[in-house]
C-alpha positions as CSV (number, residue, x, y, z in Angstrom):
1,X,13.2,14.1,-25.8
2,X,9.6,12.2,-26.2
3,X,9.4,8.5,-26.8
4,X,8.2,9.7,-30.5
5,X,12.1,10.6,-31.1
6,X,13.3,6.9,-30.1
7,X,13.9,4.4,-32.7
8,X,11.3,1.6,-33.3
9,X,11.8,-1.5,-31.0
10,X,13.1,-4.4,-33.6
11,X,10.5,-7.2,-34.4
12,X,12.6,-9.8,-32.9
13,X,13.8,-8.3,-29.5
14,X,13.7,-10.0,-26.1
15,X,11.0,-8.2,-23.9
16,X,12.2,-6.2,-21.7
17,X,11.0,-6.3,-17.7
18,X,12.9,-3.9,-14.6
19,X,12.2,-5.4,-11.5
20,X,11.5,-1.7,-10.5
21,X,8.3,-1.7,-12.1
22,X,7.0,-5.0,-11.2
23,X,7.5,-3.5,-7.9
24,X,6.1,-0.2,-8.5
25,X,3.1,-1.9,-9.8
26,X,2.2,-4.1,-7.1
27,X,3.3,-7.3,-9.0
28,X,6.0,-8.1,-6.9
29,X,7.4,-7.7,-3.4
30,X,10.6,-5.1,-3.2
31,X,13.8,-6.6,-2.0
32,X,15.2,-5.4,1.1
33,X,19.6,-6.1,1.8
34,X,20.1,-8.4,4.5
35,X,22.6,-5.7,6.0
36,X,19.5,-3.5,6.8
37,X,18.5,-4.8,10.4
38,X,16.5,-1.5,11.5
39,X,12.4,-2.6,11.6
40,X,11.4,1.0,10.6
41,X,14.0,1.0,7.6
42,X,12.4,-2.3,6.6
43,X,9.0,-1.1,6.7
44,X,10.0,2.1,4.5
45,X,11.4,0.0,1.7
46,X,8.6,-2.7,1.5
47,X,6.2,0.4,1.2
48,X,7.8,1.9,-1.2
49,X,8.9,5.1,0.8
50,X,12.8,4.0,0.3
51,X,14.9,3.0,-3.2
52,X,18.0,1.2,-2.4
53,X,20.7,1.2,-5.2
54,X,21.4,-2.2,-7.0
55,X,25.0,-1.6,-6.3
56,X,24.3,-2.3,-2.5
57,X,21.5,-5.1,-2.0
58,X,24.3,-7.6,-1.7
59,X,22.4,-10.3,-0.3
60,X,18.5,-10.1,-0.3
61,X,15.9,-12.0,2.4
């Protein structure tokens, strides 16, 4: 499947942003759990090395 088979965005819908991306891009700073204590962990998520699940951040920092 390409984005030329999805159907065309309606006029009037609500723009859509993932914090993902504005991550990915640089825009904003990842999230990392409160549960995660381990420094080298840390690092790895802020740089972009590690992806934790939106079913476990629980509460952020």
């Amino acid at each position: 499947m390409s984005t030329l088979d999805l159907p065309p965005t309606p006029v009037d819908a609500d723009p859509v942003i993932l914090p993902g991306l504005l991550s990915g891009l640089g825009i904003t700073r990842r999230q990392v759990p409160a549960w995660i204590t381990d420094p080298n962990l840390i690092a790895d998520i802020l740089d972009g090395h590690a992806d934790i699940p939106t079913d476990f951040m629980g509460d952020l920092r």
